[in-house]
N, C-alpha and C positions, 0 to 999 in steps of 0.2 A: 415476554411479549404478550404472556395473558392477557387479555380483556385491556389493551390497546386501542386507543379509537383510531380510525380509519388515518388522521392527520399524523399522529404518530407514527402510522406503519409506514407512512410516508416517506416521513423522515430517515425511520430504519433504512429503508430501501436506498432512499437518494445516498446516505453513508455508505451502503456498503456497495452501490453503484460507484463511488468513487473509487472504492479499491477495486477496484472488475478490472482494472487497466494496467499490464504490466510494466510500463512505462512508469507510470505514477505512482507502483510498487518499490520501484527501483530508486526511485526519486524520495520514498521516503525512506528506504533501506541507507540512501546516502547521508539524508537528515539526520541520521539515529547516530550517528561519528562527531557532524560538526554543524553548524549551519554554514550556507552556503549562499552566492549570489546565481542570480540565472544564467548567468554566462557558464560558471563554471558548473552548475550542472548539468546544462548543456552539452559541454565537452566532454563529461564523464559519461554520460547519457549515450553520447554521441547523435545525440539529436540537436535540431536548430532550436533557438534563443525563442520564438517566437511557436513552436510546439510545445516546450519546457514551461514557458507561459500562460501557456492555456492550461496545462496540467496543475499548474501551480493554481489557476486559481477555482481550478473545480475544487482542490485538497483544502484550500483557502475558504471555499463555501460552505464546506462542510466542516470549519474549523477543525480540521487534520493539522495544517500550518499557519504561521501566522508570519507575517511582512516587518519588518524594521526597517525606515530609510537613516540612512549614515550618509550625509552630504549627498554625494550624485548616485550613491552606491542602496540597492535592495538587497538586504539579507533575510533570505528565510531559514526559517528553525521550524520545530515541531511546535504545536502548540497542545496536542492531546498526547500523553505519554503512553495514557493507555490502547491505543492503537497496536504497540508492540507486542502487548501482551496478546490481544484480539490475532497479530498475524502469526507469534509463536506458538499459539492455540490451532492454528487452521494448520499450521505445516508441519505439527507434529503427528495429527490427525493424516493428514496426507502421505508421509513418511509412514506410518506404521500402516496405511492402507496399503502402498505400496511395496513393504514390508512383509505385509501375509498374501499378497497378490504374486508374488517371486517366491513364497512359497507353496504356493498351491499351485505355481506351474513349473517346481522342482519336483513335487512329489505327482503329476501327471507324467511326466519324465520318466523318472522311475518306474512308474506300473507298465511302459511299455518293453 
């Protein structure tokens, strides 16, 4: 992100605004198996069609996913692959935070 101009960090921001929402996590965690219509990720969601939608098209603005219509039917899929890699990166990070945080309140334990 060095010597990024201001439009750029923008941009950074609005992307990883997109994944702030765990909803929209979940929703690309479902993309990453098959692509999907909005109904049914709704259901798996267990959210409404029309919240699933609006998620969809923030991921959609930030080309996360992208839209295929098939007669009356929307299918989305992933469009950036590399997003996965970006969230295997954060929850490995998180995991091993979590990981020495359970340990430093084992060995507090201990010294009493």
């Amino acid at each position: 992100m060095e010597d990024l101009p201001l439009a750029a960090l923008t941009q950074v921001a609005a992307y990883f605004q997109a994944l702030s929402e765990p909803t929209r996590l979940q929703i690309l965690n479902l993309l990453r198996q098959r692509e999907c219509k909005v109904g049914e990720l709704a259901e798996l969601c267990g959210c409404s069609v029309a919240n699933v939608s609006r998620h969809l098209g923030v991921l959609q603005q930030q080309g996360l996913v992208e839209r295929e219509s098939r007669g009356t039917s929307a299918f989305f899929r992933i469009a950036d692959p590399a997003v996965y890699q970006l969230c295997d990166l954060v929850c490995g990070s998180i995991a091993g935070n979590n990981a020495r945080a359970a340990e430093a309140g084992a060995a507090f334990l201990k010294t009493r």
